[in-house]
MARGU-708166 format. One line per field, with one value per residue (C-alpha): residue in three letters; chain; x, y, z. Coordinates in nm, 3 decimals, always signed. Layout:
N
residu <- (ala  ...)
chaine <- (A  ...)
X <- (X  ...)
Y <- (Y  ...)
Z <- (Z  ...)
! end
This chain:
375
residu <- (unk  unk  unk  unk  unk  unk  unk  unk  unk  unk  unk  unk  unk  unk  unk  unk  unk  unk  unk  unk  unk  unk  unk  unk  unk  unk  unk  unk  unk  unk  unk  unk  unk  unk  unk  unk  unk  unk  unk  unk  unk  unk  unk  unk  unk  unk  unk  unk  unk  unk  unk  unk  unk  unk  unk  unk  unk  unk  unk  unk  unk  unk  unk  unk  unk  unk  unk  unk  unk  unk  unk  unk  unk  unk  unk  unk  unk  unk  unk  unk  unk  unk  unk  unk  unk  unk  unk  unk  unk  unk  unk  unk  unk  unk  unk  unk  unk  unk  unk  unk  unk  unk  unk  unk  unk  unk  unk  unk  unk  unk  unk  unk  unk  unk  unk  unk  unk  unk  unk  unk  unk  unk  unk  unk  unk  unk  unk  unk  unk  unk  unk  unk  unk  unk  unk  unk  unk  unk  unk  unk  unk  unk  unk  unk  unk  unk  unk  unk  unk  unk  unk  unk  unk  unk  unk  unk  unk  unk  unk  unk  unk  unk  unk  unk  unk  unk  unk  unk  unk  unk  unk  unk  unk  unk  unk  unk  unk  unk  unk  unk  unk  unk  unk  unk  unk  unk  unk  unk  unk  unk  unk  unk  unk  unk  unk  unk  unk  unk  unk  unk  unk  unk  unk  unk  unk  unk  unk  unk  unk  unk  unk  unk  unk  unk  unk  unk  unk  unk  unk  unk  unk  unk  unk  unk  unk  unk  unk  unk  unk  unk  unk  unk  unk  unk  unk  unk  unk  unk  unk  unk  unk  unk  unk  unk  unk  unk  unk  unk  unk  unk  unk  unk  unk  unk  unk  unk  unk  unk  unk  unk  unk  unk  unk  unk  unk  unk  unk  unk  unk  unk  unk  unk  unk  unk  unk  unk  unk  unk  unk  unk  unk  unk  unk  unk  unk  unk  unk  unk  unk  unk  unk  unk  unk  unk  unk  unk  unk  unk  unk  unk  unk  unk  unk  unk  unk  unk  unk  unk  unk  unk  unk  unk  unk  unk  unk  unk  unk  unk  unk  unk  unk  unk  unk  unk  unk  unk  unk  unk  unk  unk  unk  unk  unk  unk  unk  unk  unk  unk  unk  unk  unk  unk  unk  unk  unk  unk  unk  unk  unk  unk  unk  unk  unk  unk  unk  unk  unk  unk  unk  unk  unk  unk  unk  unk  unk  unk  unk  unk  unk  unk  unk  unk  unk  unk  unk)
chaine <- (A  A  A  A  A  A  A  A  A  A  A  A  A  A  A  A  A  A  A  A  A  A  A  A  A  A  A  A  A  A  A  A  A  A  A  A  A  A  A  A  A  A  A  A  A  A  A  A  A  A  A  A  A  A  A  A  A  A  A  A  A  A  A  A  A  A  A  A  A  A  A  A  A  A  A  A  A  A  A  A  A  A  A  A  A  A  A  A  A  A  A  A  A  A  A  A  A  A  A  A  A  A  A  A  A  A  A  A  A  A  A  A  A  A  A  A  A  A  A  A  A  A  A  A  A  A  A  A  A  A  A  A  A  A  A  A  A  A  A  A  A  A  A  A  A  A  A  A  A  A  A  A  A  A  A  A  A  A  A  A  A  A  A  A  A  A  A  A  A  A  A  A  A  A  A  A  A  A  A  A  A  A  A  A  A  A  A  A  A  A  A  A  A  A  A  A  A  A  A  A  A  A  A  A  A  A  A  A  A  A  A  A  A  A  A  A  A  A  A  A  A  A  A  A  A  A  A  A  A  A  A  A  A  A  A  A  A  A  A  A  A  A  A  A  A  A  A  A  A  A  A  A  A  A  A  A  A  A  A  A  A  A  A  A  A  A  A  A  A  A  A  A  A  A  A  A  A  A  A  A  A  A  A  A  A  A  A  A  A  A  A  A  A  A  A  A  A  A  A  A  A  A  A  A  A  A  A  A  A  A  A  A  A  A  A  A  A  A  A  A  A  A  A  A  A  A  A  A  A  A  A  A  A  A  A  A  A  A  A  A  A  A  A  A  A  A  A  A  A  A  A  A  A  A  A  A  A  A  A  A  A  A  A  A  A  A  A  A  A  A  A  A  A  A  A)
X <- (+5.680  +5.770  +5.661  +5.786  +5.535  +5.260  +5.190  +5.150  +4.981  +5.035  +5.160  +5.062  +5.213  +5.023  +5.169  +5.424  +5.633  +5.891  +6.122  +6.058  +5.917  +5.613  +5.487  +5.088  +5.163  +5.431  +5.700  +6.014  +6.380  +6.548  +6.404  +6.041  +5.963  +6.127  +5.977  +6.132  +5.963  +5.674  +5.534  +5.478  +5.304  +5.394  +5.513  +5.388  +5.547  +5.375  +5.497  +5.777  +5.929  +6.202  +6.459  +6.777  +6.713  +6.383  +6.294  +6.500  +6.384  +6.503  +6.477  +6.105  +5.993  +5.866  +5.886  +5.668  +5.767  +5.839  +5.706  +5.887  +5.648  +5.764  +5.746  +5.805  +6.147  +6.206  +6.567  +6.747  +7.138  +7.246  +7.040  +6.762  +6.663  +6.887  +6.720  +6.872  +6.747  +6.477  +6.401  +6.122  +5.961  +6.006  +6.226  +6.154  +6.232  +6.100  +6.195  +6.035  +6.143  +6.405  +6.641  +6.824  +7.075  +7.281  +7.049  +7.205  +7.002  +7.061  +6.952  +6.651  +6.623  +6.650  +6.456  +6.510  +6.208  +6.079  +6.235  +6.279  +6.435  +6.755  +6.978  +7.143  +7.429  +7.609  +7.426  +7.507  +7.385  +7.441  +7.463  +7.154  +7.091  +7.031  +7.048  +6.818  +6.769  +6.426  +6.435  +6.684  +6.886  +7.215  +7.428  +7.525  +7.728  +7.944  +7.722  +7.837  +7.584  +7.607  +7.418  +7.399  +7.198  +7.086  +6.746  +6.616  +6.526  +6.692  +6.989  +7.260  +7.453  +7.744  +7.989  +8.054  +8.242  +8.039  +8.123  +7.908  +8.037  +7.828  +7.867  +7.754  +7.484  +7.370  +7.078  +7.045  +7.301  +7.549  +7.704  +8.032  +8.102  +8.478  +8.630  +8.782  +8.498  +8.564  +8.353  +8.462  +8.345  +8.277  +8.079  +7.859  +7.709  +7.387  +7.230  +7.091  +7.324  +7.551  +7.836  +7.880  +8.167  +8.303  +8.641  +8.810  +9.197  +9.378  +9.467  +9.126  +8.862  +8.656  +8.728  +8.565  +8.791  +8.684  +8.857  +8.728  +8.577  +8.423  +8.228  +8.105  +8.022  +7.666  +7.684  +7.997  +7.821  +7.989  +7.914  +8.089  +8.071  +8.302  +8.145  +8.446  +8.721  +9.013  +9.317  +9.168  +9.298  +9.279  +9.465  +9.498  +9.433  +9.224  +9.357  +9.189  +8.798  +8.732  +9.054  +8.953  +9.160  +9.039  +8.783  +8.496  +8.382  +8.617  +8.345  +8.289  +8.068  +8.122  +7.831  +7.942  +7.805  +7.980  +8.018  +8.407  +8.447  +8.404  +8.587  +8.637  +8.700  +8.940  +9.012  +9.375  +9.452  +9.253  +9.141  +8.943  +9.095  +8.919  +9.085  +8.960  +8.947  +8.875  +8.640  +8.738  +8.507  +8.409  +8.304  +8.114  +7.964  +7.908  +7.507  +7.446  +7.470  +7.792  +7.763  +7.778  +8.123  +8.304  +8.636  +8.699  +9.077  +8.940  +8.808  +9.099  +9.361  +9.116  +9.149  +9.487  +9.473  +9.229  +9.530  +9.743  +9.681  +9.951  +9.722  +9.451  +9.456  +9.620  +9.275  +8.902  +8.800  +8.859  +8.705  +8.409  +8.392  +8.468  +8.188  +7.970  +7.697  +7.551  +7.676  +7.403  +7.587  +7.923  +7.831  +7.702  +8.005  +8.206  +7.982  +8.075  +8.416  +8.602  +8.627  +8.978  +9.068  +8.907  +9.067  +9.341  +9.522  +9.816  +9.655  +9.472  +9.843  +9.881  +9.626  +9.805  +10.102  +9.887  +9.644  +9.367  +9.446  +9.090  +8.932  +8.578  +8.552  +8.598  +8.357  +8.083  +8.187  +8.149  +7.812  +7.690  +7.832  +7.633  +7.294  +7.289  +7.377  +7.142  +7.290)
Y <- (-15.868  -16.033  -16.004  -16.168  -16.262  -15.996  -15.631  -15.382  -15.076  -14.933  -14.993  -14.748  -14.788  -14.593  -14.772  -15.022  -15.257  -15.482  -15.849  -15.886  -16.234  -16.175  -15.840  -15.847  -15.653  -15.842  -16.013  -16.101  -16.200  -16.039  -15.619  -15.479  -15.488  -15.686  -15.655  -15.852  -15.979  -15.718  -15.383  -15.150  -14.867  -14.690  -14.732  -14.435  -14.466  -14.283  -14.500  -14.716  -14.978  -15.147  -15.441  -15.558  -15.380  -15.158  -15.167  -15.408  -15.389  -15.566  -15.685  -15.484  -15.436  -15.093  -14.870  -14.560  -14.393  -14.433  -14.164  -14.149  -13.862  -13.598  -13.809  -14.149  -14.380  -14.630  -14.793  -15.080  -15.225  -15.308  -15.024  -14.839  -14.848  -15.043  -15.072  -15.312  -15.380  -15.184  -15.182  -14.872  -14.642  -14.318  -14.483  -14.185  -14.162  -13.867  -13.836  -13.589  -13.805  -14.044  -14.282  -14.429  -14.631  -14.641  -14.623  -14.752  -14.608  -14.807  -14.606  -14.411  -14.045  -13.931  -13.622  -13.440  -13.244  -13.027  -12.914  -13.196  -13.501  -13.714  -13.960  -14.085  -14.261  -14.279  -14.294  -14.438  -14.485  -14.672  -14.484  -14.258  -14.190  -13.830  -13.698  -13.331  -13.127  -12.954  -12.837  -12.780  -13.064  -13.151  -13.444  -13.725  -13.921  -13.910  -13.909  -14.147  -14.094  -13.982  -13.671  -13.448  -13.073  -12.833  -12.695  -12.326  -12.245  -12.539  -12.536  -12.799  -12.771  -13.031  -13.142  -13.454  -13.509  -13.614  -13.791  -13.689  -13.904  -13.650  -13.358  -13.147  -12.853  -12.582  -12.353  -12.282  -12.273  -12.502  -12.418  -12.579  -12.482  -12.387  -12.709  -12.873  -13.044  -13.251  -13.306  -13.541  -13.435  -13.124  -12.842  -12.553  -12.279  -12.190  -11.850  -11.789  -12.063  -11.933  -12.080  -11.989  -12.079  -11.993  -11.754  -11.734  -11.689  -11.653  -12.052  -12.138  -12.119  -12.279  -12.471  -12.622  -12.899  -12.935  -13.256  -13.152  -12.738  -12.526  -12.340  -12.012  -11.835  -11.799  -11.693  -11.642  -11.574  -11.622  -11.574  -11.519  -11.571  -11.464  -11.503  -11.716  -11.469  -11.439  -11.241  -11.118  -10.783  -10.491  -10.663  -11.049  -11.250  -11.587  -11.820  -12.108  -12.068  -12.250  -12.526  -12.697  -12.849  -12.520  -12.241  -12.109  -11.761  -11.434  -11.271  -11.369  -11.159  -11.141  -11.056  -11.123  -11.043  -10.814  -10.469  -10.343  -10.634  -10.653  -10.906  -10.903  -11.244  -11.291  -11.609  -11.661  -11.911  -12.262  -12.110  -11.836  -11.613  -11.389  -11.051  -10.877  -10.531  -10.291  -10.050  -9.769  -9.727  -9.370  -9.503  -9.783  -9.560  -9.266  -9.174  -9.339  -9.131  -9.210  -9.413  -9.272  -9.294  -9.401  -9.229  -9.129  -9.232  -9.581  -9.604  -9.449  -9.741  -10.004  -9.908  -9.961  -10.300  -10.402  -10.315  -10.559  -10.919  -10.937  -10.733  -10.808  -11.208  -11.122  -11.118  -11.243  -10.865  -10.777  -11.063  -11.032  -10.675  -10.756  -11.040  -10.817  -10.734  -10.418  -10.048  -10.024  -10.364  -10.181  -9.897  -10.044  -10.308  -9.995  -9.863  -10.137  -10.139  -10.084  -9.735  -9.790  -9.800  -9.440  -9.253  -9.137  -9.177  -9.329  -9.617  -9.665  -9.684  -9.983  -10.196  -10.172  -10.316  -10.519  -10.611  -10.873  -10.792  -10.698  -11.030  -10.835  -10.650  -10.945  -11.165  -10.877  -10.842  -11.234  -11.216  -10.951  -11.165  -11.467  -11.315  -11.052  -10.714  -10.751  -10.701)
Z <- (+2.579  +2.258  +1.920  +1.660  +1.340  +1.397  +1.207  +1.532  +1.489  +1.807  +2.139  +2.435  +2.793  +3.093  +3.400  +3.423  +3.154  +3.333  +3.281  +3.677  +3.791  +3.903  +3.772  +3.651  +3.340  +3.119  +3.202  +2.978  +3.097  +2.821  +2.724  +2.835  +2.490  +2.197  +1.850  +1.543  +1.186  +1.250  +1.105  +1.378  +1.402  +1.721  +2.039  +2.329  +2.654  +2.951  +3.242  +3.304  +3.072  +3.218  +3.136  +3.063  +2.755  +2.807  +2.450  +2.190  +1.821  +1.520  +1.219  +1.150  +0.809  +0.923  +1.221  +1.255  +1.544  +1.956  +2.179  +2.559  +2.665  +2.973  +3.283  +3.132  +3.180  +2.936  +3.163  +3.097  +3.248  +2.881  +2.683  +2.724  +2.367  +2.098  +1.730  +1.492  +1.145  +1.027  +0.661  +0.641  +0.791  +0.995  +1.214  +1.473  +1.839  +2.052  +2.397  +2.644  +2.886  +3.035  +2.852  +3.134  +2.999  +2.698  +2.364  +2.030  +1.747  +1.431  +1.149  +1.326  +1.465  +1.792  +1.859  +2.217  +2.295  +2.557  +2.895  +3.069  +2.844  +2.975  +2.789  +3.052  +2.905  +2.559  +2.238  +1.915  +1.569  +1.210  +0.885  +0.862  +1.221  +1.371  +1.676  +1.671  +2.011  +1.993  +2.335  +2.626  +2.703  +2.918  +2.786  +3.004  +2.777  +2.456  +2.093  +1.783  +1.538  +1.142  +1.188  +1.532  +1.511  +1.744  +1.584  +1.625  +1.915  +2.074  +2.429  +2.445  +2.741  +2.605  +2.848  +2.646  +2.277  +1.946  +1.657  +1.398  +1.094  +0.847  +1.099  +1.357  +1.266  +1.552  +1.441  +1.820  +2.109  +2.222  +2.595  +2.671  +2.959  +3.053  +2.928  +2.649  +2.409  +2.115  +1.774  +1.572  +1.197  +1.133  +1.233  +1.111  +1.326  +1.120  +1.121  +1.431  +1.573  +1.906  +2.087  +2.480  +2.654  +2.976  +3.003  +3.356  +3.264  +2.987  +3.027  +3.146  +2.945  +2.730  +2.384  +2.133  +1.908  +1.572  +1.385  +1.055  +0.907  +1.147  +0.938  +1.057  +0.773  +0.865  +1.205  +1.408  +1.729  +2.116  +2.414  +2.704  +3.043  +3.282  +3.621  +3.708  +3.631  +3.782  +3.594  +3.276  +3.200  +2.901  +2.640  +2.744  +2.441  +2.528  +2.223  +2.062  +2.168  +1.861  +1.747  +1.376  +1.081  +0.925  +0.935  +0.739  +0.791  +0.917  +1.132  +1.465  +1.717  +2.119  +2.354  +2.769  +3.111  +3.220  +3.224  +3.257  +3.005  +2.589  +2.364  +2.003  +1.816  +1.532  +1.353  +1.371  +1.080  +1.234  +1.572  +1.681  +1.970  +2.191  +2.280  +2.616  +2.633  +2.963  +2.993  +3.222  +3.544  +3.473  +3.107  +3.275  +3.568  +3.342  +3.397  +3.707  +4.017  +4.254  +4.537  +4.926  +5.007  +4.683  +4.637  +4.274  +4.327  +4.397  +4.048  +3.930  +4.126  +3.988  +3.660  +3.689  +3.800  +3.511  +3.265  +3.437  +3.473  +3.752  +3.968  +3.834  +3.948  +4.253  +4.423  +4.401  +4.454  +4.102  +3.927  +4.109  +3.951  +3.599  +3.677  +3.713  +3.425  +3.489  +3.587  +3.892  +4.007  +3.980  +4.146  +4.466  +4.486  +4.510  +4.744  +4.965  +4.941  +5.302  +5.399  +5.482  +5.059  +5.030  +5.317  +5.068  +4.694  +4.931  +5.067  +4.725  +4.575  +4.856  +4.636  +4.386  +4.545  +4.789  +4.581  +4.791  +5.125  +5.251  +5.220  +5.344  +5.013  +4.839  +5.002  +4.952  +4.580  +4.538  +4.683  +4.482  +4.185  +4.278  +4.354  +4.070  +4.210  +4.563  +4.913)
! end
């Protein structure tokens, strides 16, 4: 509906808000709800609200506040929400819900909240806009805003670049996954604040590409996952984690999943690097009691191979150990391995020439790496 002279204190949407021809609740060709030359109070989606542009404002003398509550779409081809002009206010969006379409800010705040909240699409702001995920959110489009956080407490998996024109701040944790993710501004990890990233290879992995200071100072916290891995070995250096036109902070911490594997992370002039070092199998297997059948020669061969990154790629067997995040895990994957490896130190030596050639082991190791140690 439109609005155009009138002071609004609140608008509050149970069931359905659409431009179709026809629908009993109200109709308009151009947004579900446009708003201009008006002081409004609120606006509380808990149905649908749908349109070209599912809710168009501009041009308001004041705008408290719209609520898209868990459950509730607010969808639109051209935007789902686009705010124009708005000259007081709070100028606060909160969505527990869905934004399906592209939503173009203008100066307000965009607050993600709760568990279940989408933006599906890009979203964009003027000077003054925010961007602040409360809860746990995925993005499914690019952010240009002035300001983009991560509160306490909150989870941004972020598989898409920001511009933050007055930067990026993460008091919680940002996941990017194992590619390559670009901010444009800068970017501070605040205490508390934690970067995970995923780490298969030495040339796979990872990165986060900061155009302006990545400042760290406060908390230099990674983690790692390496449930992917393929030919880390003792030693292999996994550069440029963290890329920036320079860094602030020296100490970075490295907690991983898994339990042959530890990393240390040094800042190497403007990049961090990740260093992967090998724990030995009777360090990792020391206190738990030896599985039937398990040949200490085995342990002895594989140890081997995790020193070398030759070997160590050369099959999916010995990723799916070093994937694996607990000693009991460890112990029955080598408790599985084919009897045929154990029979003597000879054929062991044959792994390490012939390293992969029992796909069996491998597929058993690869299941216990996907369902947590069971089988």
């Amino acid at each position: 509906g439109n609005n155009n002279t009138n002071n609004i204190n609140a608008i509050v949407n149970e069931g359905r808000i659409a431009t179709e021809v026809n629908q009993t609740n109200i109709t308009n060709q151009r947004a579900g709800i446009s708003i201009g030359l008006a002081t409004v109070g609120s606006i509380t989606n808990r149905g649908t609200i749908s349109g070209p542009i599912g809710i168009d404002i501009n041009g308001l003398d004041s705008l408290a506040s719209i609520d898209n509550e868990a459950g509730a779409t607010i969808t639109g081809e051209v935007a789902s929400i686009r705010i124009g002009t708005i000259n007081s206010g709070a100028r606060v969006i909160t969505n527990a819900g869905t934004l399906d379409g592209d939503a173009a800010l203008g100066p307000a705040t965009l607050n993600l909240t709760g568990t279940t909240a989408r933006v599906i699409g890009d979203v964009s702001g003027a000077a003054g806009s925010i961007v602040d995920v409360q809860g746990t959110f995925t993005s499914e489009g690019t952010f240009s805003v002035d300001t983009f956080g991560v509160a306490s407490g909150g989870s941004l998996t972020l598989g898409h670049d920001v511009t933050a024109t007055s930067g990026v701040t993460n008091a919680g944790t940002v996941d990017i996954g194992g590619g390559t993710i670009s901010i444009t501004g800068d970017y501070t990890q605040a205490a508390g604040g934690g970067l995970a990233l995923e780490v298969a290879s030495t040339s796979n992995h990872g990165t986060l590409a900061v155009s302006g200071v990545a400042d760290i100072a406060a908390s230099g916290a990674l983690t790692v996952d390496v449930s992917g891995a393929t030919n880390l070995a003792d030693g292999a250096t996994i550069a440029d984690v963290i890329t920036a036109a320079s860094i602030n902070g020296t100490a970075v911490s490295v907690s991983d999943n898994s339990a042959i594997l530890d990393f240390t992370g040094t800042v190497n002039g403007a990049a961090v690097d990740l260093t992967a070092h090998a724990n030995s199998l009777g360090t990792v297997l020391a206190g738990t009691s030896t599985a039937p059948g398990v040949d200490p020669a085995i342990a002895s061969s594989l140890d081997t191979i995790f020193g070398n990154s030759t070997l160590s790629g050369s099959s999916d067997i010995f990723g799916a150990l070093m994937s694996l995040g607990t000693a009991s895990d460890i112990n029955r994957a080598m408790g599985q391995l084919d009897p045929s490896l154990g029979a003597s130190a000879a054929r062991v030596g044959l792994v390490n020439v012939r390293a992969g050639a029992n796909r069996v082991i491998g597929d058993r190791l690869a299941h216990l790496a996907g369902h947590g140690g069971s089988g």
